[in-house]
Residue frames relative to the residue before (quaternion, step in Angstrom):
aa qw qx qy qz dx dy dz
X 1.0000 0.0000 0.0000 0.0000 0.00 0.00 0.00
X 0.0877 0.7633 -0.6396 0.0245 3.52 -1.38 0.60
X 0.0435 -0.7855 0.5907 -0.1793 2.68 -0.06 2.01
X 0.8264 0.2098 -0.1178 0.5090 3.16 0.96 -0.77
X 0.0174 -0.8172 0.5379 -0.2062 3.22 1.21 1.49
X 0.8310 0.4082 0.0031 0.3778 3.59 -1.03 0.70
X 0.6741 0.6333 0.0612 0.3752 2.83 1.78 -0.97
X 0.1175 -0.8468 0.4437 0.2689 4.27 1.08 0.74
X 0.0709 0.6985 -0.6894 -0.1781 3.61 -0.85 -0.54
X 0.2533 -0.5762 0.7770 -0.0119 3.65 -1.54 0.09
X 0.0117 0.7661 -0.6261 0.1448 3.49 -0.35 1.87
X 0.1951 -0.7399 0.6209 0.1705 3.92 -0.39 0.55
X 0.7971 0.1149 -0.1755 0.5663 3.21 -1.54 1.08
X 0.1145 0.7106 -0.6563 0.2263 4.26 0.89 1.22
X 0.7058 0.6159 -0.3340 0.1044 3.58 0.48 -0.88
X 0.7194 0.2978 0.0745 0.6231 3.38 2.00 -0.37
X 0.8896 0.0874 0.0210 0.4478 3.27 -1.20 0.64
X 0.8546 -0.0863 0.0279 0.5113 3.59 -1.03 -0.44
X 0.6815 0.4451 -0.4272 0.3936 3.25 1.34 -1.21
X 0.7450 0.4597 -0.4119 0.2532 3.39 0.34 -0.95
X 0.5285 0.6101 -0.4128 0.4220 3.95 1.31 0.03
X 0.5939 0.5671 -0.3252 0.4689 3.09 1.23 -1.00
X 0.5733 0.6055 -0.2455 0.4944 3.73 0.74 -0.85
X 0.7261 0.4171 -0.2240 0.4986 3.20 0.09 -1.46
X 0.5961 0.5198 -0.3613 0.4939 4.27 0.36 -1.17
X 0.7600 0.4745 -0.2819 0.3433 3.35 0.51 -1.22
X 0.6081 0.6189 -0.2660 0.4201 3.36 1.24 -0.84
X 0.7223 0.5218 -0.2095 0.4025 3.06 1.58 -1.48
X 0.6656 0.5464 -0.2332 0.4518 3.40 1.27 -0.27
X 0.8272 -0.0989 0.2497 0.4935 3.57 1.47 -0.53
X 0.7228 0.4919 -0.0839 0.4782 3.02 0.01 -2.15
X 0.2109 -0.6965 0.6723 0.1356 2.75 -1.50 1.34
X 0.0314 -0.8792 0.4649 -0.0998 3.85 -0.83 0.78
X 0.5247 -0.6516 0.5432 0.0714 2.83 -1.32 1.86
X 0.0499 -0.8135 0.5751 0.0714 3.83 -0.97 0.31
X 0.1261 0.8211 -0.5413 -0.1303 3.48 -0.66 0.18
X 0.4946 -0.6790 0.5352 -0.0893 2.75 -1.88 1.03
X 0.1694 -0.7957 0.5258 0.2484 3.57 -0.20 0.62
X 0.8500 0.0578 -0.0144 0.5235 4.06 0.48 -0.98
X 0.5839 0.5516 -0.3471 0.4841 4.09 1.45 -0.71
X 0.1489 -0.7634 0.6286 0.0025 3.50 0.58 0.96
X 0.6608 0.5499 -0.2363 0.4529 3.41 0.17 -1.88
X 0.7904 0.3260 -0.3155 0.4117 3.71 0.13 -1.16
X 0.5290 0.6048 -0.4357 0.4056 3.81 0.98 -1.05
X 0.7366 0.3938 -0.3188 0.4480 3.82 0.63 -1.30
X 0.4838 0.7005 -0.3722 0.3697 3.30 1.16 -0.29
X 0.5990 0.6347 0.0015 0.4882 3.23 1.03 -1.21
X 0.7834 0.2791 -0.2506 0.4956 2.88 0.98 -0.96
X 0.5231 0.7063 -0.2267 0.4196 3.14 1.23 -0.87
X 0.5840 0.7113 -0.0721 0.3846 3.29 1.57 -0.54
X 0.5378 0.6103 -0.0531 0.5792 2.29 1.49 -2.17
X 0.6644 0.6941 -0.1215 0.2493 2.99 0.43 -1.68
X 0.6935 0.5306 -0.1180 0.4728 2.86 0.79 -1.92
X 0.7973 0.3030 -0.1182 0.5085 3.96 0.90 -1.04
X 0.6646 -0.6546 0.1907 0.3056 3.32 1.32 1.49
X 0.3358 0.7901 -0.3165 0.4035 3.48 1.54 0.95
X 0.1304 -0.8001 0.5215 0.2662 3.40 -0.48 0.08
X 0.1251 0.8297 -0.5415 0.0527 3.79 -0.79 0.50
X 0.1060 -0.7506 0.6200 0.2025 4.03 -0.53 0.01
X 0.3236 -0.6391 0.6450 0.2660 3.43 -1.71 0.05
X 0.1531 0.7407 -0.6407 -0.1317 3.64 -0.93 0.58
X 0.5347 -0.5996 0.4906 0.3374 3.77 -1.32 0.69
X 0.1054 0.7275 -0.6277 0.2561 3.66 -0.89 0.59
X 0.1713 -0.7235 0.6686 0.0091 3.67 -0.84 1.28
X 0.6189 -0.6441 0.4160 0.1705 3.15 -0.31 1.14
X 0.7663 0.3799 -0.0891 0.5104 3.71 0.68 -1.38
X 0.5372 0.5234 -0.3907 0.5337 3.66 1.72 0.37
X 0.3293 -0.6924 0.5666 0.3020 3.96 -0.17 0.41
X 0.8550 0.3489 -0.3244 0.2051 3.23 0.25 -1.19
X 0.3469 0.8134 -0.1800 0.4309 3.29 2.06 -0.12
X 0.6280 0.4078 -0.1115 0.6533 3.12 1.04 -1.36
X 0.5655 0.5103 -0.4536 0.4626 3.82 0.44 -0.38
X 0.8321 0.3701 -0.2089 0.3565 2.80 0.30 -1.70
X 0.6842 0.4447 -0.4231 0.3939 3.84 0.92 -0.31
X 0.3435 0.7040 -0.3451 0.5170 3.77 1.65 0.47
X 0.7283 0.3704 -0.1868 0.5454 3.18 0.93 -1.37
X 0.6618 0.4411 -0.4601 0.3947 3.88 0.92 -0.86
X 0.5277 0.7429 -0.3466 0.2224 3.46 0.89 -0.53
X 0.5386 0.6255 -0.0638 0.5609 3.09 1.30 -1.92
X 0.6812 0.3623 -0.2914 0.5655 4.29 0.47 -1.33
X 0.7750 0.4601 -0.3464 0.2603 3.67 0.73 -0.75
X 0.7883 0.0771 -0.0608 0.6074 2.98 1.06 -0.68
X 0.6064 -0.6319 0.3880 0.2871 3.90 0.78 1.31
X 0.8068 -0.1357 -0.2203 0.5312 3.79 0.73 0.61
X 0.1640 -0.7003 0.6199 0.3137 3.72 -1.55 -0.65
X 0.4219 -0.7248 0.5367 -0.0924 3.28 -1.14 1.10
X 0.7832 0.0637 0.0571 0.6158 3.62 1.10 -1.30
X 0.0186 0.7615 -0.6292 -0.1543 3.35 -0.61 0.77
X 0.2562 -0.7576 0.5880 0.1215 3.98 -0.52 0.49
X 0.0337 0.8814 -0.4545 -0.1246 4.04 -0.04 0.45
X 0.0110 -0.9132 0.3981 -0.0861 3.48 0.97 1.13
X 0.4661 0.7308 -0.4090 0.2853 3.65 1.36 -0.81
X 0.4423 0.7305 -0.4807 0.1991 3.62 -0.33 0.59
X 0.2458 -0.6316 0.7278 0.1046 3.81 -1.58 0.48
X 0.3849 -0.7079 0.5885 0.0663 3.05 -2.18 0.63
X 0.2282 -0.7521 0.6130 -0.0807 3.56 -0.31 1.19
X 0.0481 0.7977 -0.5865 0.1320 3.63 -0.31 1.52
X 0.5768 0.6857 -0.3870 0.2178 3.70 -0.67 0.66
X 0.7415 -0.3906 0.2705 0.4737 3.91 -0.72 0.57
X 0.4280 -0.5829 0.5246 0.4493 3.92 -0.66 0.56
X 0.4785 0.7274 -0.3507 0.3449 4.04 0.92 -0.76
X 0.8735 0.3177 -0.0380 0.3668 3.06 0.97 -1.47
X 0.2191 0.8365 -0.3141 0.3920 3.08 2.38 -0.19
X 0.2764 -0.6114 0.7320 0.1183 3.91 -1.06 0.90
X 0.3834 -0.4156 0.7124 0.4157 2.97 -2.04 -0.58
X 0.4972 0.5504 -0.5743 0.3465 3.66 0.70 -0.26
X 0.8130 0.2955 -0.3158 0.3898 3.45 0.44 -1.41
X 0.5481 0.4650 -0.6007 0.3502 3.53 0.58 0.40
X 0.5592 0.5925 -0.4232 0.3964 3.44 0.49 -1.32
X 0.7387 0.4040 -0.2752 0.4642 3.86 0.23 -1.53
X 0.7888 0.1748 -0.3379 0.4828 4.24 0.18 -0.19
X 0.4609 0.4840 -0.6298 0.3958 3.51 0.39 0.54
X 0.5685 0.6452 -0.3130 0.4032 3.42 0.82 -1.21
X 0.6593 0.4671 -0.3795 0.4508 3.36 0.51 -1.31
X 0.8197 0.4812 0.0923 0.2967 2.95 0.19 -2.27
X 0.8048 0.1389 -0.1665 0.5526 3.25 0.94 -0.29
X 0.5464 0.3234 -0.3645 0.6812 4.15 0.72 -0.62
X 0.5924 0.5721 -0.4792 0.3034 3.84 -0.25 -0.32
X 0.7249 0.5059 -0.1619 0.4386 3.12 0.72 -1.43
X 0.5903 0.5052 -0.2966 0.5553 3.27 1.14 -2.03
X 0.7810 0.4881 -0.2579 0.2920 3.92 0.07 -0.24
X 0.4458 0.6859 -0.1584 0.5529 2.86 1.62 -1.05
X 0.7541 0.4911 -0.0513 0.4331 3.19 -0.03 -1.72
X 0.6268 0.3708 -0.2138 0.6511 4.22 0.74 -1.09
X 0.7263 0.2441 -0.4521 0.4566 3.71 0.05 0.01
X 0.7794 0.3996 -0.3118 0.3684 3.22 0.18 -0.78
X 0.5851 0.5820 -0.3255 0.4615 3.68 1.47 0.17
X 0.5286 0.6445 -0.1727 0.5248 2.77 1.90 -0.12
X 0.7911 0.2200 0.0861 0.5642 2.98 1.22 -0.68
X 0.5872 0.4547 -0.4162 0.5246 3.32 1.18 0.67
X 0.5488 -0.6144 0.4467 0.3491 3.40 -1.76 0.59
X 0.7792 -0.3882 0.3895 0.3008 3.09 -1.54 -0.03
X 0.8219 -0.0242 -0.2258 0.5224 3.37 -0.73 1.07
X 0.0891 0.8134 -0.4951 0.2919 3.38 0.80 1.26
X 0.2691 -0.7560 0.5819 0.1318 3.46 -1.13 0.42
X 0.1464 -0.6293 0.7630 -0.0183 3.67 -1.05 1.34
X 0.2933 0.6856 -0.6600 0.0918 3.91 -1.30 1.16
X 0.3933 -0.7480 0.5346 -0.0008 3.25 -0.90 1.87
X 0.3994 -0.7227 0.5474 0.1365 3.82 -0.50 0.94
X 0.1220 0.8319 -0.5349 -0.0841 3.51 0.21 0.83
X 0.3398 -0.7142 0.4477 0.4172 4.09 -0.03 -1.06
X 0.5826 -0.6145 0.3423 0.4071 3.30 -0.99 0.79
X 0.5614 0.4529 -0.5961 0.3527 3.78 0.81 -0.22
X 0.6146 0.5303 -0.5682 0.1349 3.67 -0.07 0.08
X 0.6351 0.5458 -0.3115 0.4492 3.29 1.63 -0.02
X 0.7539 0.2988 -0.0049 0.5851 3.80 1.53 -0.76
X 0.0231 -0.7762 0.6102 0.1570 3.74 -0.26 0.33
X 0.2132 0.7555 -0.6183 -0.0384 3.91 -0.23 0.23
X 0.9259 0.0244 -0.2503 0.2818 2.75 -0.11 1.73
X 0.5487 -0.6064 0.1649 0.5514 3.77 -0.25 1.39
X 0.7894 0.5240 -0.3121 0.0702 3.12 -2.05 -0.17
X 0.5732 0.5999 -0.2102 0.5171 3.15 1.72 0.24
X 0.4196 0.7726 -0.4397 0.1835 3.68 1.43 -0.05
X 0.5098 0.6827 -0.2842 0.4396 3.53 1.26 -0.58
X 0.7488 0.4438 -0.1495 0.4690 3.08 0.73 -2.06
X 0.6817 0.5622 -0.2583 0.3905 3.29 1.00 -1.50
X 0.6176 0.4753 -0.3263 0.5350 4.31 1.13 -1.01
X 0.5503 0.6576 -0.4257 0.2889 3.94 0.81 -0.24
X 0.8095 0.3778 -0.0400 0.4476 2.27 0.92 -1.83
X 0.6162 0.5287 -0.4639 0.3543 3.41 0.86 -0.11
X 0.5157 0.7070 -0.1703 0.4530 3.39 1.39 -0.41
X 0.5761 0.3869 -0.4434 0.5673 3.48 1.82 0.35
X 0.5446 0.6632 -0.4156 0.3015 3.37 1.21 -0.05
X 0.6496 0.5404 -0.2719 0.4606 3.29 1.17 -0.73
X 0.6778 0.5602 -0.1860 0.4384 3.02 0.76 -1.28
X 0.5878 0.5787 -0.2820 0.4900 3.56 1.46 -0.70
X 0.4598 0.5776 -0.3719 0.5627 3.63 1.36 -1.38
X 0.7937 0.4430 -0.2927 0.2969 3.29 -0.45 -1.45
X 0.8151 0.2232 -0.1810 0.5029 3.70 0.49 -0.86
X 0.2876 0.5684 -0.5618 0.5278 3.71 0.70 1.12
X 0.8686 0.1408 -0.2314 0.4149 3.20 0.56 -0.99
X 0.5025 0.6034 -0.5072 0.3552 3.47 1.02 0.09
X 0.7385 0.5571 -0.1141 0.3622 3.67 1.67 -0.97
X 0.4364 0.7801 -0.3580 0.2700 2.73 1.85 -0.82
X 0.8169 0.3894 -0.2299 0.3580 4.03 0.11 -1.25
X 0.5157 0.5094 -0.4141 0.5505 3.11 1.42 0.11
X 0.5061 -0.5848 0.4806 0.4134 4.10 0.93 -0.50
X 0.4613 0.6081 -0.5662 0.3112 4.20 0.86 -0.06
X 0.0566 0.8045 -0.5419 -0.2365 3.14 -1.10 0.43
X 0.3914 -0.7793 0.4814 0.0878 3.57 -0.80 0.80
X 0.1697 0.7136 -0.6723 0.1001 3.63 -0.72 1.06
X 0.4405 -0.5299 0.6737 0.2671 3.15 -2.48 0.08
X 0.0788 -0.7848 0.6051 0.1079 3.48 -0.93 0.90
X 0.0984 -0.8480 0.5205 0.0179 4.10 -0.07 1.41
X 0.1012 -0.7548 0.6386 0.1105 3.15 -0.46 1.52
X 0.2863 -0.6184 0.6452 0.3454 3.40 -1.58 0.12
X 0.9101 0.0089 0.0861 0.4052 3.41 -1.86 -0.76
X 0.2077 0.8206 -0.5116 0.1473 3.67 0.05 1.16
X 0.7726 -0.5101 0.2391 0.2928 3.48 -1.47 0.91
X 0.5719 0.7041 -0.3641 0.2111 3.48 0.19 -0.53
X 0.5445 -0.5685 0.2855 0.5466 3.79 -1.07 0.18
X 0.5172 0.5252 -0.5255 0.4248 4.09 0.47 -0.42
X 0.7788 0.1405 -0.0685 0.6075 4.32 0.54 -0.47
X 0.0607 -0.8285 0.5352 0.1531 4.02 -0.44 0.44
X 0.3249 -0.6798 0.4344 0.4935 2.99 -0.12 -0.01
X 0.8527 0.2245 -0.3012 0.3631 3.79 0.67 0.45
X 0.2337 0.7168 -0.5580 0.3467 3.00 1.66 1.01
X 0.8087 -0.2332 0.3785 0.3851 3.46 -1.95 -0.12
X 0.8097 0.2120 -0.1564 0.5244 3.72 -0.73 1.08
X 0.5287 0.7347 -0.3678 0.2133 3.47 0.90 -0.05
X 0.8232 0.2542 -0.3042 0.4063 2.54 1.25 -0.72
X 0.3205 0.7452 -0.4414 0.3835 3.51 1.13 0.72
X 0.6197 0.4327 -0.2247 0.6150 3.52 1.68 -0.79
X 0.4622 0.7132 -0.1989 0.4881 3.23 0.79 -0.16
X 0.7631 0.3970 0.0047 0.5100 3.15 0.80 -1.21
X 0.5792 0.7106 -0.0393 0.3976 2.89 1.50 -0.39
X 0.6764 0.4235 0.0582 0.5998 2.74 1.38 -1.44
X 0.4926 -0.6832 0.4823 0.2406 3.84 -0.95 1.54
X 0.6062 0.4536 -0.3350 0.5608 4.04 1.23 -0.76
X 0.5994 -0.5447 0.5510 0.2011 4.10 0.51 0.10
X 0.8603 0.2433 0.0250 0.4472 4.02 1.28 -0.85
X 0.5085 -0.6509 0.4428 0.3490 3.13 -0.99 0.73
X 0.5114 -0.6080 0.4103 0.4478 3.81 -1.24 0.18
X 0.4336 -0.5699 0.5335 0.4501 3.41 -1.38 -0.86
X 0.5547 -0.5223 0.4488 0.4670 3.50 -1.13 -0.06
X 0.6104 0.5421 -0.3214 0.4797 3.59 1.03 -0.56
X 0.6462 0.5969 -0.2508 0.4039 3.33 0.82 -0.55
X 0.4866 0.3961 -0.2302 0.7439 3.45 1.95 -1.08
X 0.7845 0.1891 -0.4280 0.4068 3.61 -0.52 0.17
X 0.6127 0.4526 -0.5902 0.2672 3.43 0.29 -0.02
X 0.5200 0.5269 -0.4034 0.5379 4.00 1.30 -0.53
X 0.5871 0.5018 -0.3791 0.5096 3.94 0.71 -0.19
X 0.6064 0.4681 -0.4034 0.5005 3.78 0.84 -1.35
X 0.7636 0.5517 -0.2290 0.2452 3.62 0.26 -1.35
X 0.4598 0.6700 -0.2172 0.5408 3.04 1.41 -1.26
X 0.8675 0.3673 -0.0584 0.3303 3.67 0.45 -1.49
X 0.7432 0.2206 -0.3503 0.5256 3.02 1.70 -0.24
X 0.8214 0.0398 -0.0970 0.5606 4.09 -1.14 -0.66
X 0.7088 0.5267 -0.3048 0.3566 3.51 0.23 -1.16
X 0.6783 0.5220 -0.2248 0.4657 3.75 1.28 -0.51
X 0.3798 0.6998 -0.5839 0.1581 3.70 1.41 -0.33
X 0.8455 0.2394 0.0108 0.4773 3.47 -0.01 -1.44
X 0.3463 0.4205 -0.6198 0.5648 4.09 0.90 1.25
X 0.1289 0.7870 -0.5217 0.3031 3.28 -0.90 1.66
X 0.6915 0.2665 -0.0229 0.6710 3.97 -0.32 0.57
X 0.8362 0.4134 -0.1925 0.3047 4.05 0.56 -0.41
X 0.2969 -0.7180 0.6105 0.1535 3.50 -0.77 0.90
X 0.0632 0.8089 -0.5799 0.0738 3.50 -1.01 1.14
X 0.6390 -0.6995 0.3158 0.0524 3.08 -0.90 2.11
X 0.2638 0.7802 -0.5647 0.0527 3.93 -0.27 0.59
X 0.0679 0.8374 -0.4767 0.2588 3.21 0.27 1.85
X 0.5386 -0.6681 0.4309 0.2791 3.30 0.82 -0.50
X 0.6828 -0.4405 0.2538 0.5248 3.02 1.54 0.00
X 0.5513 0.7286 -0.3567 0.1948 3.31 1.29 -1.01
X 0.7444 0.4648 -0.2024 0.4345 3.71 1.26 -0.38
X 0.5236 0.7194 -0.3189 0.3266 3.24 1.71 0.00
């Protein structure tokens, strides 16, 4: 497929897991695409190398997510690499699990950053610098819509916080043609969740399909989202859970 032939994107956190499916789909459809990586050097080039390997073009640039000027600047490498940006994808993110009791201000201070100034940064540069009728989609997670069960109040106030923020720049983007969405996976393969690590099958259980997703499975609702089928999906957060919130 080449839907998104022609097409740049900029995926945060490419180096792993959803991000690095998300990346890869995108590649497979078209889209050249920057990734960044905060410490999995090795895996980001991996990735690319991948990319690579199935006649794509893609780079890796390092960038911590919770650094603003980083995240600018891996906006800006994007744009020098490949002369524009079309898709931004804000996927960079970590999981903080634990009694509100036991909650720091470090660990707030350190996943808002990610998760919420990340994005809010992320998102102003690269709106800045994308074309018209571009696409901006923020990975959020279905717990921001459902807690079933303690320990997620941190994780769970982040993420709900791309919803707004998603409302808000639909319409700030709209007349220009960007659209902006939230894409909440639930309980998905990767090493940060196996599907047969500890708890699995409690999440599992959860879920109306009986199973955890793939990472491919989240990026292919990301590929779509990003290319024709996404012109006018805008302002919305859409659930790929398996069921687990129904």
């Amino acid at each position: 497929m080449t839907s998104l032939q022609g097409k740049v994107a900029l995926v945060t956190g490419g180096s792993r897991g959803i991000g690095a499916a998300i990346s890869t789909r995108l590649a497979s459809q078209g889209a050249s695409v920057a990734l960044t990586y905060n410490t999995a050097e090795e895996r980001a080039k991996g990735v690319v190398a991948g990319i690579e390997s199935e006649g794509g073009s893609a780079v890796a640039v390092r960038a911590d997510v919770a650094e603003p000027e980083q995240v600018v600047a891996a906006v800006d490498h994007a744009v020098d690499a490949f002369g524009r940006l079309d898709i931004l994808v804000n996927n960079a993110g970590i999981f903080t699990y634990g009694d509100i009791d036991d909650f720091t201000l470090a660990d707030y201070e350190r996943i808002m950053a990610v998760h919420v100034r990340g994005v809010f940064v992320a998102t102003q540069a690269a709106a800045r610098r994308m074309t018209d009728g571009g696409r901006i989609i923020s990975i959020g997670s279905n717990l921001a819509e459902r807690a079933p069960g303690p320990g997620t109040s941190l994780y769970s106030m982040s993420k709900a916080a791309l919803v707004g923020f998603t409302r808000g720049v639909a319409r700030d983007l709209g007349p220009r043609g960007i659209a902006a969405t939230v894409v909440h996976p639930g309980s998905t393969d990767t090493d940060m969740n196996p599907a047969d690590g500890p708890g699995a099958d409690d999440q599992r259980y959860l879920t109306a399909l009986g199973r955890y997703n793939t990472a491919d499975e989240v990026a292919a609702t990301v590929a779509y989202l990003a290319g024709p089928g996404g012109a006018t999906i805008t302002g919305s957060a859409i659930t790929v859970d398996g069921g687990a919130n129904a």
